[in-house]
Residue frames as a rotation matrix with the C-alpha (Angstrom) as fourth column:
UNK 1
0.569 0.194 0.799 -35.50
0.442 -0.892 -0.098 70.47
0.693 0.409 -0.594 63.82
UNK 2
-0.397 -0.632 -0.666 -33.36
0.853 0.015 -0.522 72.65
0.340 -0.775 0.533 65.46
UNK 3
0.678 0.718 -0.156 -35.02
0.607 -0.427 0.670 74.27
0.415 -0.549 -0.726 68.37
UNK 4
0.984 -0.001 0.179 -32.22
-0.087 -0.877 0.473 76.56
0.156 -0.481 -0.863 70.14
UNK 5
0.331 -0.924 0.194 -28.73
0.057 -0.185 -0.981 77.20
0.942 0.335 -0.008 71.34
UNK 6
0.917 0.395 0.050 -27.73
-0.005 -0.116 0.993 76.87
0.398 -0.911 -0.104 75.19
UNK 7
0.836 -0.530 0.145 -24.54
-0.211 -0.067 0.975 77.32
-0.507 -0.846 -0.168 76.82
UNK 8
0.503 -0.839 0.208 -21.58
0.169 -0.141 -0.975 78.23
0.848 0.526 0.071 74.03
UNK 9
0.923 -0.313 -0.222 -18.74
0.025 -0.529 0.848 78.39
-0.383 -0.789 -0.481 75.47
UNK 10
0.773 -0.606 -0.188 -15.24
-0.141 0.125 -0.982 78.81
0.618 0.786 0.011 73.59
UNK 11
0.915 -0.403 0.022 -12.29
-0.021 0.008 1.000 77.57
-0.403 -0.915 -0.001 75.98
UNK 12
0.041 -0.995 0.094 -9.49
0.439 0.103 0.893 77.50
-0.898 0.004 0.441 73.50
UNK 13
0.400 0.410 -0.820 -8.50
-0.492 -0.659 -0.569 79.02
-0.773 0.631 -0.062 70.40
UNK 14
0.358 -0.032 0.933 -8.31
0.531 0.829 -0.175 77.44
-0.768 0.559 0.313 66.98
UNK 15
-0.191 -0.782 -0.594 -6.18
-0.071 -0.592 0.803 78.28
-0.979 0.195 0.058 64.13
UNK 16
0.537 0.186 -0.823 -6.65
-0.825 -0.088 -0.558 78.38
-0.176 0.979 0.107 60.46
UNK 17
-0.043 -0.810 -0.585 -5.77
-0.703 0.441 -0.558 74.61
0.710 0.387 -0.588 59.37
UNK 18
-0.700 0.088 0.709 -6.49
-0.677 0.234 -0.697 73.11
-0.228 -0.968 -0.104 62.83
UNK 19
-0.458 0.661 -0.594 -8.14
-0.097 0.627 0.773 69.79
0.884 0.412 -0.223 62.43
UNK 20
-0.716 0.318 0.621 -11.12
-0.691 -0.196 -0.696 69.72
-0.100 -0.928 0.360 64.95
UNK 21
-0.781 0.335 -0.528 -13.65
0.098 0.900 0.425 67.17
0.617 0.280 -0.735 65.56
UNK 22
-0.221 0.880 0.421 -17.24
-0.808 -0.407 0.426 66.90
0.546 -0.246 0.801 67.12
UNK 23
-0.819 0.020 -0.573 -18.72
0.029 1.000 -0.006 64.63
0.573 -0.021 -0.820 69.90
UNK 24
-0.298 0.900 0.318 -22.55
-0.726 -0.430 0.537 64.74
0.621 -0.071 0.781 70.60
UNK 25
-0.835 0.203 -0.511 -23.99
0.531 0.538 -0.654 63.03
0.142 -0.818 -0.557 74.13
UNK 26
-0.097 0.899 0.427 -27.67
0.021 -0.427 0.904 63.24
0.995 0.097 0.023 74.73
UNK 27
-0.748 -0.530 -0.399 -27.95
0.276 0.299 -0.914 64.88
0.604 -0.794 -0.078 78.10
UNK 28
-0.512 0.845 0.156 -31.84
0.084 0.230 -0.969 64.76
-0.855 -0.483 -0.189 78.45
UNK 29
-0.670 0.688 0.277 -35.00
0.614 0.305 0.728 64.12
0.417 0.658 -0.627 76.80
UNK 30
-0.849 0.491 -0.197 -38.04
-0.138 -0.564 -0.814 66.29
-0.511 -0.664 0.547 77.53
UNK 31
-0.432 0.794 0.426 -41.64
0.884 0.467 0.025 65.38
-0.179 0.388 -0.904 76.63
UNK 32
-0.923 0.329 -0.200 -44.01
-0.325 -0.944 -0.049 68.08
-0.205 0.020 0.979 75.64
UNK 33
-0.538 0.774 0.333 -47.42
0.120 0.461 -0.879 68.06
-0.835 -0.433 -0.341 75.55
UNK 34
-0.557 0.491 0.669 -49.80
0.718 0.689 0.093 67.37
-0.416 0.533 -0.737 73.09
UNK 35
-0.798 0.283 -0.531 -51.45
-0.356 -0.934 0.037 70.65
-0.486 0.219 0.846 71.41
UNK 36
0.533 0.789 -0.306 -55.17
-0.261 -0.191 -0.946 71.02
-0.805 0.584 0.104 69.99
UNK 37
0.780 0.239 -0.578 -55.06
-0.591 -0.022 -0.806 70.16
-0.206 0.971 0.124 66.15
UNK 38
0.192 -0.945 -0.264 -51.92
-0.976 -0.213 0.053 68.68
-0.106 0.248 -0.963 66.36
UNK 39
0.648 0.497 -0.577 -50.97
-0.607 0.795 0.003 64.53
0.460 0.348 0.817 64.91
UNK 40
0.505 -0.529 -0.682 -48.46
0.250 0.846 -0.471 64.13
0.826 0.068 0.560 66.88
UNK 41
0.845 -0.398 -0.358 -45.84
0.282 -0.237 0.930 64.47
-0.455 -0.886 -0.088 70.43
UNK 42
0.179 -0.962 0.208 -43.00
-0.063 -0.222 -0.973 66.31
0.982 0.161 -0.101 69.43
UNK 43
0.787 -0.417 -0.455 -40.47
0.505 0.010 0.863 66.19
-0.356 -0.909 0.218 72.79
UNK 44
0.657 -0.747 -0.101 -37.07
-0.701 -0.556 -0.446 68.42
0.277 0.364 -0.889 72.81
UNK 45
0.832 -0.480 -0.279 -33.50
0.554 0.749 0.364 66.55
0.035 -0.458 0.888 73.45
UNK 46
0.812 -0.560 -0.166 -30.73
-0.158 -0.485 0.860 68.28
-0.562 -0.672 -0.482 75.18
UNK 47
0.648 -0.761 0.001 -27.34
0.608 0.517 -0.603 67.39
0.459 0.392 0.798 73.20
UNK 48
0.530 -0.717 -0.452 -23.95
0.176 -0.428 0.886 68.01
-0.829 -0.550 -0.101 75.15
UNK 49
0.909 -0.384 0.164 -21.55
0.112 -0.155 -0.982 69.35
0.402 0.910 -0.098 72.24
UNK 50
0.554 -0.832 -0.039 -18.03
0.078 0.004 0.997 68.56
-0.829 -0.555 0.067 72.92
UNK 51
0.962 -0.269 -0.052 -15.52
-0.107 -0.192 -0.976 70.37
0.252 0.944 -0.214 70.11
UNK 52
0.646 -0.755 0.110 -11.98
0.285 0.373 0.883 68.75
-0.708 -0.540 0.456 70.36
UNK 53
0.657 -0.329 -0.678 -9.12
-0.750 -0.378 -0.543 69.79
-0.077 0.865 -0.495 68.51
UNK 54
0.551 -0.218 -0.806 -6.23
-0.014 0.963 -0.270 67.03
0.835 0.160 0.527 67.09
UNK 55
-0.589 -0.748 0.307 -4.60
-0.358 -0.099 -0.928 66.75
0.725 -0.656 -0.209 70.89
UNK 56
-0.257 0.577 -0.776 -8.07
0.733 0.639 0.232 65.70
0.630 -0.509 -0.587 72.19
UNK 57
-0.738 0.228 -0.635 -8.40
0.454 -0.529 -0.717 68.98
-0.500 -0.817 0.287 74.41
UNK 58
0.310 0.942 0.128 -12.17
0.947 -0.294 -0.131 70.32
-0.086 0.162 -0.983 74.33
UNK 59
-0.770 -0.503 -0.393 -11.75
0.566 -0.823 -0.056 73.64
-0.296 -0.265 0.918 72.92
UNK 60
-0.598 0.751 0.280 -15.51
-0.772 -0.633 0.047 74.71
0.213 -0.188 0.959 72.72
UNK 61
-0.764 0.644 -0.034 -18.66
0.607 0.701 -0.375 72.95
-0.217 -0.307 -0.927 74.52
UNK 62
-0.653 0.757 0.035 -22.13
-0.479 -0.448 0.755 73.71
0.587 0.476 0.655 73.83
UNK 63
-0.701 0.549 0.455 -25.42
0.250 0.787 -0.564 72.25
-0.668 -0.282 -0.689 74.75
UNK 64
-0.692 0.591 -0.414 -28.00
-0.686 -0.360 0.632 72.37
0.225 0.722 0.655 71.50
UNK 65
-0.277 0.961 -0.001 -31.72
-0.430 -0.125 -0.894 71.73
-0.859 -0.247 0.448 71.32
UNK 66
-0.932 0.289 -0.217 -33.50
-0.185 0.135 0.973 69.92
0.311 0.948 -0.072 68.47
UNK 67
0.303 0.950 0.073 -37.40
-0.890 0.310 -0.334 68.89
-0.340 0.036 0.940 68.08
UNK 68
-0.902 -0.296 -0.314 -37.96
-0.408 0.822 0.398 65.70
0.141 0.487 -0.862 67.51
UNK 69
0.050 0.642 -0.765 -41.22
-0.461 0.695 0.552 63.09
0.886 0.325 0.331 66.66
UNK 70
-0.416 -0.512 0.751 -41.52
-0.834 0.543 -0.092 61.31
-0.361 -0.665 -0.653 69.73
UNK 71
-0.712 0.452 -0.537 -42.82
-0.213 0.590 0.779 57.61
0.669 0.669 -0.324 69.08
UNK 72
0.120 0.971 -0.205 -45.97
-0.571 0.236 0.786 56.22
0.812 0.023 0.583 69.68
UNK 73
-0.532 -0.223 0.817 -46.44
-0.837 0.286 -0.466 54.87
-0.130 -0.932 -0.339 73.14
């Protein structure tokens, strides 16, 4: 699930046509606790977003949030 939006940053500009690509790097895990009523650990993970255009220069970074299931210990 996606849980939030953290540090956008845009560092270049893209054109109409511009072929751009995506590379996602998990740059932490966080546990959360258990809630009352609840069947399961959910935990959040951190993802580094690195948007490249076709030259390979990063021309926005991010850092997005999801939920996630954690497994059973």
């Amino acid at each position: 699930m996606n849980y939030g939006l953290e540090e956008c940053r845009f560092v270049k500009p893209v054109y109409p046509g511009a072929t751009i690509g995506v590379r996602l790097t998990v740059k932490e895990k966080v546990a959360q606790e258990k809630r009352e009523g609840e069947d399961y650990t959910k935990g959040i993970v951190k993802w580094l977003v690195d948007i490249y255009d076709e030259t390979g220069e990063t021309v926005a970074i991010a850092t997005i949030l999801t939920m996630v299931k954690m497994k059973d210990a």
